[in-house]
Wavefront OBJ file of the C-alpha trace (Angstrom):
o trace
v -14.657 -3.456 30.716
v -13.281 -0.361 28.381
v -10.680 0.640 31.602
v -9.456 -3.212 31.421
v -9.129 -2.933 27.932
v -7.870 -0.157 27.659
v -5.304 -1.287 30.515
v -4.221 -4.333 28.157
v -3.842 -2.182 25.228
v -1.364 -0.120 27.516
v 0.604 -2.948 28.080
v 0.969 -4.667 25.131
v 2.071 -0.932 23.638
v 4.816 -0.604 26.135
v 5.849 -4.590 25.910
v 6.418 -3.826 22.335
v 8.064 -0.194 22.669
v 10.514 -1.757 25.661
v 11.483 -4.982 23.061
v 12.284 -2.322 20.228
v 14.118 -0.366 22.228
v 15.883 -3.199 23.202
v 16.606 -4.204 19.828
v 17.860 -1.020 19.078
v 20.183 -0.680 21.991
v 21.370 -4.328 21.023
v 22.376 -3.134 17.418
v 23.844 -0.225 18.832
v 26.177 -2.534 20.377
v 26.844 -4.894 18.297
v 27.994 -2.007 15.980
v 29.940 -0.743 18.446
v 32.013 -3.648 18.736
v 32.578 -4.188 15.384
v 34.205 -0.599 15.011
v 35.954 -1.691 18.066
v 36.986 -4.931 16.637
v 37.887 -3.196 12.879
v 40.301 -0.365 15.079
v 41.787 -3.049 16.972
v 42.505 -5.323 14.013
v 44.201 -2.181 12.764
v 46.078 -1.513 15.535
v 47.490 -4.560 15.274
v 48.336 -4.330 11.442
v 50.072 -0.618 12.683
v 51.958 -1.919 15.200
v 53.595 -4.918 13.524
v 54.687 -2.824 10.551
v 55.701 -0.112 12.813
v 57.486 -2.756 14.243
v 58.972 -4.009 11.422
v 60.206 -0.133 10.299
v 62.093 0.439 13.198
v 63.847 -2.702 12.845
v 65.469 -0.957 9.475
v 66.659 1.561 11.767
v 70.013 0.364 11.910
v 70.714 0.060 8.497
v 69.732 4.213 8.089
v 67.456 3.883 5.100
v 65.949 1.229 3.085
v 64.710 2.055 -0.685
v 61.181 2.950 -1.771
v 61.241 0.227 -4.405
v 61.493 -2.247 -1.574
v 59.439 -0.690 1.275
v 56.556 -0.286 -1.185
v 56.667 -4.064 -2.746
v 56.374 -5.065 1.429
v 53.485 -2.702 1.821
v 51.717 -4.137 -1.779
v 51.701 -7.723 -0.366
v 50.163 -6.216 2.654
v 47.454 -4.539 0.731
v 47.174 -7.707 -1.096
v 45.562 -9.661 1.748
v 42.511 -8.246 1.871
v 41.823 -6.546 5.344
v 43.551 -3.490 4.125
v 42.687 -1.580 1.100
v 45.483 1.634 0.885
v 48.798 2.171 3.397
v 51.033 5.158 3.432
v 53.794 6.587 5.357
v 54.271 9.515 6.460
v 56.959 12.652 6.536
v 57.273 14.498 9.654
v 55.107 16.990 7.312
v 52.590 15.016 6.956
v 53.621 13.934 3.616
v 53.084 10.764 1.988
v 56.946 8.962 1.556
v 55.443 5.562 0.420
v 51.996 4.372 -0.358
v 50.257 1.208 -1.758
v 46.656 0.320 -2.489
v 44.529 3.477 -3.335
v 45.853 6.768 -3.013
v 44.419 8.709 0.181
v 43.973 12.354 -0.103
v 45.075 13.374 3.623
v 44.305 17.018 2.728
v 40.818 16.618 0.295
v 39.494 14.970 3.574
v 40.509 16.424 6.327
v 42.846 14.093 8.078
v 45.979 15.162 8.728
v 45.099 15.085 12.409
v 45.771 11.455 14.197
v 42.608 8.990 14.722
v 39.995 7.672 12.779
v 37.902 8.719 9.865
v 35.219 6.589 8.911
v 33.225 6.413 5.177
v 31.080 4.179 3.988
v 33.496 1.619 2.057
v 36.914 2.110 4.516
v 38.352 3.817 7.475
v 41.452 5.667 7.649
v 43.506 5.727 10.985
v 46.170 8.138 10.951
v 49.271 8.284 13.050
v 48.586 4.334 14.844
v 52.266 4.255 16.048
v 54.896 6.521 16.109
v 57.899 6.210 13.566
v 59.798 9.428 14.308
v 63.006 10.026 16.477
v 62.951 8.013 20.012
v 65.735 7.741 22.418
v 67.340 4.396 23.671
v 67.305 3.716 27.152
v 71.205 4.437 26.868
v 70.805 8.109 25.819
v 71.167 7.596 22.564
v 69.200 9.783 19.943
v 68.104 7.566 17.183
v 66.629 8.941 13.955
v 63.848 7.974 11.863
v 64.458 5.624 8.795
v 64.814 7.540 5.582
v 63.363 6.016 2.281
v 65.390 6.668 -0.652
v 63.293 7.539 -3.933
v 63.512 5.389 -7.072
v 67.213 5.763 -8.403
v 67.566 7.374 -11.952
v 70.565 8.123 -13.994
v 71.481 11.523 -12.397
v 70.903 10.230 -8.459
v 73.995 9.578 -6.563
v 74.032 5.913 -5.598
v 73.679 4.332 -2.465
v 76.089 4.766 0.164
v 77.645 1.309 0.759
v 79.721 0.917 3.522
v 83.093 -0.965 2.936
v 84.551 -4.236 3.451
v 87.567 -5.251 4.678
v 89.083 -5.152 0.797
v 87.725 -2.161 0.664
v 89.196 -0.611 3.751
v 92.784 -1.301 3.128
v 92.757 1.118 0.350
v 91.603 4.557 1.279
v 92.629 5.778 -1.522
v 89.539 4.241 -3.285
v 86.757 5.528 -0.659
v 86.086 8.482 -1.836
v 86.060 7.819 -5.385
v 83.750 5.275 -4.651
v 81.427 7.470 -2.741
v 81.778 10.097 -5.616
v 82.286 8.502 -9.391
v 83.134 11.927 -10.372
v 85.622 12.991 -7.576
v 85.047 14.272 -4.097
v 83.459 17.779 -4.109
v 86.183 20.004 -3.058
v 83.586 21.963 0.088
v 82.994 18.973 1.729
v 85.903 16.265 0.896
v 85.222 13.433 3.112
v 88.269 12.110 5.324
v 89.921 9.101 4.812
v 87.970 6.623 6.414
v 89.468 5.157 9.741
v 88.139 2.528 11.617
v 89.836 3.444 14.904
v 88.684 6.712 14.934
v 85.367 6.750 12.836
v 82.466 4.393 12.132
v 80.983 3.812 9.334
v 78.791 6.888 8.901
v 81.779 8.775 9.334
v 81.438 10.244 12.761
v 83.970 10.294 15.225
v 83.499 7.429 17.640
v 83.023 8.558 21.660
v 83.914 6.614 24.669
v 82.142 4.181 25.229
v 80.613 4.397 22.382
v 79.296 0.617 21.499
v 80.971 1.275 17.724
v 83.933 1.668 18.927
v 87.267 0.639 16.952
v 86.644 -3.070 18.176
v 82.920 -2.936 17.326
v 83.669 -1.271 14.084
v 86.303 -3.901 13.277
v 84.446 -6.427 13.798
v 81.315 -4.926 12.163
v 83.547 -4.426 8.907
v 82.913 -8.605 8.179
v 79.291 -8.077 8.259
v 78.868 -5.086 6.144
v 76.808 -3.333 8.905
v 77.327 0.254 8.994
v 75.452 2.388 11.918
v 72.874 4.664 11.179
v 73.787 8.292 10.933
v 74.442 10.976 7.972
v 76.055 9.610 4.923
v 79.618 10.761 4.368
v 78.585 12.266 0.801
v 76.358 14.285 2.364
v 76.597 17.794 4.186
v 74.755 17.941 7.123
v 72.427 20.933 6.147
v 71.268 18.159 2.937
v 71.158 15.628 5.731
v 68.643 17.457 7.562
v 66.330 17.981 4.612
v 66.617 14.324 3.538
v 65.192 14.001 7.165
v 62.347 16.234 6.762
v 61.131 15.030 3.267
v 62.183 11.387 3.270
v 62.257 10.348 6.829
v 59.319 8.397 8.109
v 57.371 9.886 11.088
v 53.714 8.829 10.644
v 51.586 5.690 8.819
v 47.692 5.925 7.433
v 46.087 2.398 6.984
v 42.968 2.541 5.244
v 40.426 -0.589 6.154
v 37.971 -2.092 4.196
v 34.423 -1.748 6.195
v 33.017 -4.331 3.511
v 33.165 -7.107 6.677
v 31.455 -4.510 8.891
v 29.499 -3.496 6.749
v 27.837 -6.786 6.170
v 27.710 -8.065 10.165
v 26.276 -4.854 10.501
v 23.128 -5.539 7.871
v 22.857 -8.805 8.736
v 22.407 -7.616 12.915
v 19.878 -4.989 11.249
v 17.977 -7.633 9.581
v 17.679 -9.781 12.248
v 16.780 -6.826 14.757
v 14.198 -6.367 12.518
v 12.779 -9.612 11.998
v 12.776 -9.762 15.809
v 10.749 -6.307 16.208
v 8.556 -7.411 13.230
v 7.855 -10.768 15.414
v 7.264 -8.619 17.997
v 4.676 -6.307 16.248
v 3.128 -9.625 15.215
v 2.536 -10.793 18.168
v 1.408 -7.773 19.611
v -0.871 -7.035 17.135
v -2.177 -10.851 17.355
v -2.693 -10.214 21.569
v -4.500 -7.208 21.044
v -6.889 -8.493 18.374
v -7.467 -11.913 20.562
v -8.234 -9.369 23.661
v -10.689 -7.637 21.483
v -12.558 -10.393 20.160
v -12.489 -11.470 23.784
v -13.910 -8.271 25.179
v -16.663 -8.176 22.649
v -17.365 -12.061 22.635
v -17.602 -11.296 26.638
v -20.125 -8.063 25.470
v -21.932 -10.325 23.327
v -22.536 -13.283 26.010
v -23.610 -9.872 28.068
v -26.191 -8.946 25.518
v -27.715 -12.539 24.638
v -28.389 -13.049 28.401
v -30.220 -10.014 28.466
v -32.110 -10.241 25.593
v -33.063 -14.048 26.559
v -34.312 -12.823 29.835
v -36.260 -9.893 27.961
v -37.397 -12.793 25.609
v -38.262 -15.193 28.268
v -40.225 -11.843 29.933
v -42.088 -11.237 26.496
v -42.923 -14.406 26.351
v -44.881 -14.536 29.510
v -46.178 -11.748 28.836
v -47.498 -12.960 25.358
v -49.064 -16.002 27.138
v -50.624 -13.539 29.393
v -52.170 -10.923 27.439
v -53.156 -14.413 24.739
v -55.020 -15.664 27.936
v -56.387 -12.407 28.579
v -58.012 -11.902 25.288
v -59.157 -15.431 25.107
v -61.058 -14.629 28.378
v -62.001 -11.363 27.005
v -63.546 -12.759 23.854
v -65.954 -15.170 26.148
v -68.111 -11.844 27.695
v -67.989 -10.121 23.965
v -69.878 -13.322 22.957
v -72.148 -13.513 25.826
v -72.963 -9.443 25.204
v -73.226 -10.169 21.576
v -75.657 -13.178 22.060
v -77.788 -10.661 24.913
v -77.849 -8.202 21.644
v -79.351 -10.432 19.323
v -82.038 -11.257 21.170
v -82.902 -7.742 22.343
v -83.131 -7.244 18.996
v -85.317 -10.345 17.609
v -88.190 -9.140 20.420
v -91.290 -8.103 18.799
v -91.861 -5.183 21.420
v -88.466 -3.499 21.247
v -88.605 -0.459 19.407
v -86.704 1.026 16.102
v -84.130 3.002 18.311
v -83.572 -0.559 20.702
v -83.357 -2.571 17.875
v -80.241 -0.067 16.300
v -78.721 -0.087 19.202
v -78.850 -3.420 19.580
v -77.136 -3.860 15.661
v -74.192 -1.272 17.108
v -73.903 -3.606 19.800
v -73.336 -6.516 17.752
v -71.317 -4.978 14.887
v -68.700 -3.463 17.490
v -68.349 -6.526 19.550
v -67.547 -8.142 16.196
v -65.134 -5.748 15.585
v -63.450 -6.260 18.417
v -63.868 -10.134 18.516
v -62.293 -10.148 15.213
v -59.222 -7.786 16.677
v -58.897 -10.365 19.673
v -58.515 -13.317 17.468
v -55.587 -11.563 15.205
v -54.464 -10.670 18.435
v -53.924 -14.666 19.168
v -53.295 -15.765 16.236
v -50.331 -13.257 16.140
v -49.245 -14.210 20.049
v -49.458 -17.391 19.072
v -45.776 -19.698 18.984
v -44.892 -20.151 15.354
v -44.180 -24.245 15.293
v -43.134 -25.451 11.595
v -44.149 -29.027 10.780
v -43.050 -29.016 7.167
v -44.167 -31.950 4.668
v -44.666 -31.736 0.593
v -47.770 -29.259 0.142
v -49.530 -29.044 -3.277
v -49.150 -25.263 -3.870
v -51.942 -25.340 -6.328
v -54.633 -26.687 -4.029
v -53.687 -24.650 -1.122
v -54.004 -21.719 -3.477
v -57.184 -23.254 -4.773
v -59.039 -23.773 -0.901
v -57.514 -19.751 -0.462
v -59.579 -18.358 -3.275
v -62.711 -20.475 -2.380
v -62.352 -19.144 1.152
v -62.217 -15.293 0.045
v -64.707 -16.054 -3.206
v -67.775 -13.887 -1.234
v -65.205 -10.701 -0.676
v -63.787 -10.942 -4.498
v -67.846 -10.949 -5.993
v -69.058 -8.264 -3.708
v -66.227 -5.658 -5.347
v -66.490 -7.541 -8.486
v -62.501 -8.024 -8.621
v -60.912 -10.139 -11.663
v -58.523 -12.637 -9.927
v -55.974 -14.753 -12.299
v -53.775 -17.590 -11.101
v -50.573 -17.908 -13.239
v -48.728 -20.982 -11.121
v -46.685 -24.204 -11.959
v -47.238 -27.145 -10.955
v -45.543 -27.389 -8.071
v -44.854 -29.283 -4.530
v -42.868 -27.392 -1.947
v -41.891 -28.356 1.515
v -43.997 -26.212 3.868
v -46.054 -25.954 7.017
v -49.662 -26.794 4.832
v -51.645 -24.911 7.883
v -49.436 -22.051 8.207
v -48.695 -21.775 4.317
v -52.596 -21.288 3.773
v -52.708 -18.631 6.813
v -49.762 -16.976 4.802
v -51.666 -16.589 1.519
v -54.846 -16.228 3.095
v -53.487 -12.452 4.957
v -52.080 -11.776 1.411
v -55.035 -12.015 -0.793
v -57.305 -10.095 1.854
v -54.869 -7.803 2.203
v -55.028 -7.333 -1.881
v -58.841 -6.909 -1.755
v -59.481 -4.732 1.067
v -56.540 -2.341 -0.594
v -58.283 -2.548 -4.247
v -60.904 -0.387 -5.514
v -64.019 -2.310 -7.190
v -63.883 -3.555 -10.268
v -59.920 -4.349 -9.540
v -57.496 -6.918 -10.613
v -55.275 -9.738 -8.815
v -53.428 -12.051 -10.091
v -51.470 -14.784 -8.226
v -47.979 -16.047 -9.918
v -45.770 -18.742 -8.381
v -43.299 -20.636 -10.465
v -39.401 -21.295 -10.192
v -36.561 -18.928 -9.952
v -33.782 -21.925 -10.121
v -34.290 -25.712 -9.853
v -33.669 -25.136 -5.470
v -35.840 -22.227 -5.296
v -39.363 -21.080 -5.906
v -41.324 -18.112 -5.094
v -45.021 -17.075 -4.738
v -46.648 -13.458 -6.047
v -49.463 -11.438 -4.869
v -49.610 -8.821 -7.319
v -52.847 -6.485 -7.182
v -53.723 -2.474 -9.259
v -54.791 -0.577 -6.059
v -52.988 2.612 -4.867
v -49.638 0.894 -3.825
v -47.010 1.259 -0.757
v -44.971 4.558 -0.359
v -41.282 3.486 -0.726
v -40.895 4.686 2.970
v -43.462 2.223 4.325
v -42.165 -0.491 2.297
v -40.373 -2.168 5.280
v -42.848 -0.793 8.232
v -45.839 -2.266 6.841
v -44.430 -5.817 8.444
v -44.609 -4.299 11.933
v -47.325 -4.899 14.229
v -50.281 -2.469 14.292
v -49.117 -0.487 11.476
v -51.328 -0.310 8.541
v -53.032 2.176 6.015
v -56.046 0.937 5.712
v -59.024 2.545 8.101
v -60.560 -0.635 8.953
v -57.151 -2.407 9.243
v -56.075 -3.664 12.679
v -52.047 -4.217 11.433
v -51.799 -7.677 12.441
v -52.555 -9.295 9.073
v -48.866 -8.959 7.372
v -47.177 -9.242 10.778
v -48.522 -12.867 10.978
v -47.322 -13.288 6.957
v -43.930 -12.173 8.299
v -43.848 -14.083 11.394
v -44.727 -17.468 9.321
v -41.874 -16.308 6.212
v -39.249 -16.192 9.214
v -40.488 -19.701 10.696
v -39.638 -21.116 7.705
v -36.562 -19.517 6.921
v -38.101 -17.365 3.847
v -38.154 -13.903 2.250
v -40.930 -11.693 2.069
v -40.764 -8.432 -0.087
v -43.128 -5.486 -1.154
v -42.146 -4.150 -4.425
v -44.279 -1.780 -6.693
v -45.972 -2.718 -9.218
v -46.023 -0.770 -12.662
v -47.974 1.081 -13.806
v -49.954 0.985 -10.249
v -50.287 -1.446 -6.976
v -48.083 -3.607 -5.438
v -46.528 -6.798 -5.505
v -45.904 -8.864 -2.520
v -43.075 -11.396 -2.905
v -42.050 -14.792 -1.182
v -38.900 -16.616 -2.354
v -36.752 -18.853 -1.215
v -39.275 -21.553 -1.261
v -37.760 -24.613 -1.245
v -39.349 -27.224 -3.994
v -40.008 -30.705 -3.557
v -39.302 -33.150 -6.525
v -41.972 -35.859 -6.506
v -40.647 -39.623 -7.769
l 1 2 3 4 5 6 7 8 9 10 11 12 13 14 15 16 17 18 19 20 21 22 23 24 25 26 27 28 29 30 31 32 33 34 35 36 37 38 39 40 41 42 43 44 45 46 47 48 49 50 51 52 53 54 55 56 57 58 59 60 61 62 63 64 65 66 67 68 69 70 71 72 73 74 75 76 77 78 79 80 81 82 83 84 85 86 87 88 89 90 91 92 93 94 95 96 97 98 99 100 101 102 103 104 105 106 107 108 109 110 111 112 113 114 115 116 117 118 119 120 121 122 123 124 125 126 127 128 129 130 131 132 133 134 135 136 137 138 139 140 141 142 143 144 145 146 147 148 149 150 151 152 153 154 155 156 157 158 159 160 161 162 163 164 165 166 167 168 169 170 171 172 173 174 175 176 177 178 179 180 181 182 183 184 185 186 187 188 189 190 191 192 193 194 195 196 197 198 199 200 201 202 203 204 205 206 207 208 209 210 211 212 213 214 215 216 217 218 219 220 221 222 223 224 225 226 227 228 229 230 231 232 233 234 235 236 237 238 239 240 241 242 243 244 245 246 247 248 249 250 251 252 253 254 255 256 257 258 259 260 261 262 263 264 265 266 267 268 269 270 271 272 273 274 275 276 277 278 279 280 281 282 283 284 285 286 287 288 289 290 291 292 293 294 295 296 297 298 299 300 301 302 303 304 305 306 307 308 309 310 311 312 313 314 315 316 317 318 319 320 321 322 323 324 325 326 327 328 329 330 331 332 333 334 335 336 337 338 339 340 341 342 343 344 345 346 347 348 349 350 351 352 353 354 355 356 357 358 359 360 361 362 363 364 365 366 367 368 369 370 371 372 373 374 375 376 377 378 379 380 381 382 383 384 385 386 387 388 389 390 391 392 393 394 395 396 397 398 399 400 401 402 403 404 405 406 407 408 409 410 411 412 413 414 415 416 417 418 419 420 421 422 423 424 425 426 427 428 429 430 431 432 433 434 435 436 437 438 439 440 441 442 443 444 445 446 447 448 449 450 451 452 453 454 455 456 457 458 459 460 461 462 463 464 465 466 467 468 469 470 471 472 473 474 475 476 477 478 479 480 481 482 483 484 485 486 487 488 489 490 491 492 493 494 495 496 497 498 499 500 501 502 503 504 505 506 507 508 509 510 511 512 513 514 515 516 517 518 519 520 521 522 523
């Protein structure tokens, strides 16, 4: 039985390790594809605004005012909480939402940085120079700084009204006057674009392109005639986009991510439950199965006692027929007149032994003897009464004072068995007692359910330590005592479902106590 147990226990402990294990592997996922789904989200988010960035391409450079009001409404929706894009240095150009300190944390390399409130991707698409499938070198969109009063303004390219005075370009590009290093030529739309360059076969800006580009306004990407190419190049490096940094709000995976735990948890925690719950149930069931064991055994032992008890009661009722017959042969031995002194005390031995042990057989019985309780209302005074008449030679020979201290009371009782009960008591009181002694006999109420009865005597008393052996068979401290007498008071007090009790009793003796005596209320 304590292998299979222990066999069950084994189970249930690796049932419950392989569903939290499970649970944890589960979360572990689920997490893991919320990352994946916050990254991809972003990815998206990079790749339309990269998108929409290289669509200024064309137009060479778009102002910060403008890219950073696009990238506020952005911010504004929610999934992201900071943007920012980047310099070929790694230099923020443009930024909305909360700043992000590439450097402080360690990001200037491309990928993903997660904290607790937001991850940063760096670098998602590419916004630096790329090559058309023609061969054409295109360069990244620059983002011109918030114009003040000393910033030369925006290079507009000109219309057709503008055009047919050339005059006026260059005062136009330069309020002040051309700088006399780098005057710009005379713009020329057969032999120039917009930017200034000089057009190349095949070019698709070509003089016709270029003239009919002129309606729209459209000029083609490339360095600014105001510029020199040297201040071109470092325009590039500090202004032109290369990189973006989106920074997402992990408030949304944050919370699927608690919510997965909690449930993972309330799942193990069913789990432990019901583990727990198994393994207590297989318990109770091992021991209820132990139990069933031990009450077989002990009925058979008590069915074997039994018989036994039978037998050796048969026995000494057989034995007590020859002790009468010897005791009988005795007397008369002893009653002839030609027997002599010596015969005649042997004869008396004879007789007082074979009393002795008569008297030992029939405690014997009486203590074998099946305990049946046929209760009714017994008067506990008269019962008490027919006790004391019954012991009334024993009490005069040692000249003992006996007081009765009782209510009038009925209890429900065995009347036969009760009197046995009280009988053992008293004798037990005056063979214990020295002469001249006292007992006194108290029975009253201890509640309006309950009553009790007293035997409480002034001899030398129980040792605490024999308090609770003196109910055992053959056990006594007397030397005439056979140990039978208080083991037939006990055996009666359990019939009837009562207490029994040896307490001391001050300043000397002891006081035997029955309670839980159930009293009967007379109409």
């Amino acid at each position: 039985m304590l292998r299979r147990t222990k066999l069950v226990y084994g189970l249930l402990l690796a049932v419950w390790g392989l569903i939290v294990a499970w649970q944890i592997v589960e979360h572990n996922r689920v997490e893991k594809a919320a990352r994946t789904a916050l990254t991809n989200r972003s990815k998206d988010i990079a790749t339309t605004l990269g998108l929409v960035i290289r669509s200024q391409r064309r137009w060479g450079s778009i102002l910060q005012e403008r890219i950073e009001s696009a990238l506020k409404e952005l911010v504004k929706s929610g999934e992201l909480s900071s943007v920012a894009l980047l310099n070929a240095s790694g230099e923020v150009v443009a930024s909305a939402g909360e700043p992000i300190d590439l450097e402080a944390k360690g990001m200037m390399q491309s990928g993903e940085h997660w904290e607790y409130r937001r991850v940063t991707l760096v670098n998602l698409v590419d916004l630096g120079a790329s090559v058309t499938p023609e061969g054409e070198t295109r360069r990244p969109l620059i983002v011109f700084p918030k114009r003040d009063s000393n910033a030369p303004p925006r290079f507009e390219p000109p219309t057709n009204e503008i055009a047919a005075s050339n005059e006026d370009f260059p005062r136009r590009g330069f309020p002040d006057g051309p700088r006399p290093d780098d005057r710009p030529r005379p713009w020329d739309p057969q032999a120039t674009n917009f930017a200034g360059l000089p057009n190349a076969p095949g070019d698709p800006l070509d003089a016709t392109t270029n003239s009919a580009r002129r309606g729209s306004g459209r000029p083609r990407s490339g360095r600014p005639p105001w510029m020199s190419e040297a201040e071109y190049q470092s325009l590039l490096e500090r202004r032109g986009l290369h990189g973006l940094v989106l920074a997402m709000s992990t408030e949304g995976f944050r919370r699927s991510r608690v919510q997965d735990l909690w449930m993972r948890c309330v799942i193990g925690g069913f789990a432990s439950i019901s583990v727990l719950g198994l393994g207590l149930a297989w318990r109770n069931l091992a021991k209820s199965s132990e139990l069933q064991m031990r009450l077989l055994r002990a009925s058979e032992l008590n069915t074997h006692l039994k018989e036994m008890n039978l037998a050796a009661a048969g026995l000494a009722h057989e034995t007590r027929n020859p002790l009468n017959i010897i005791r009988g042969l005795a007397q008369m031995i002893s009653k002839q007149t030609d027997a002599s002194p010596e015969v005649r005390n042997r004869t008396r031995d004879i007789i007082d032994e074979t009393d002795r042990v008569t008297a030992q057989l029939n405690e014997f019985i009486n203590y074998s003897r099946p305990r049946e309780v046929r209760r009714s209302a017994v008067l506990l005074g008269s019962v008490i009464g027919e006790v004391v008449r019954a012991l009334n030679h024993d009490l005069e020979e040692k000249n003992i004072r006996l007081r009765v201290s009782e209510e009038p009371l009925v209890v429900e009782a065995d009347e036969q068995l009760l009197r046995q009960a009280l009988f053992n008591l008293l004798l037990n009181a005056t063979q214990a007692i020295d002469m001249q002694g006292e007992i006194q006999i108290v029975a009253g109420k201890t509640s309006a359910a309950e009553a009790f009865i007293e035997v409480r005597d002034n001899g030398p008393g129980v040792a605490s330590e024999h308090r609770t052996d003196i109910f055992k068979p053959y056990f006594t401290t007397q030397e005439k005592g056979t140990g039978l007498g208080l083991a037939v008071v006990q055996q009666i007090v359990l019939a009837h479902g009562w207490e029994i009790e040896c307490l001391r009793h001050e300043p000397k003796g002891a006081i035997f106590r029955l309670s839980h005596l159930k009293p009967v209320v007379r109409p």
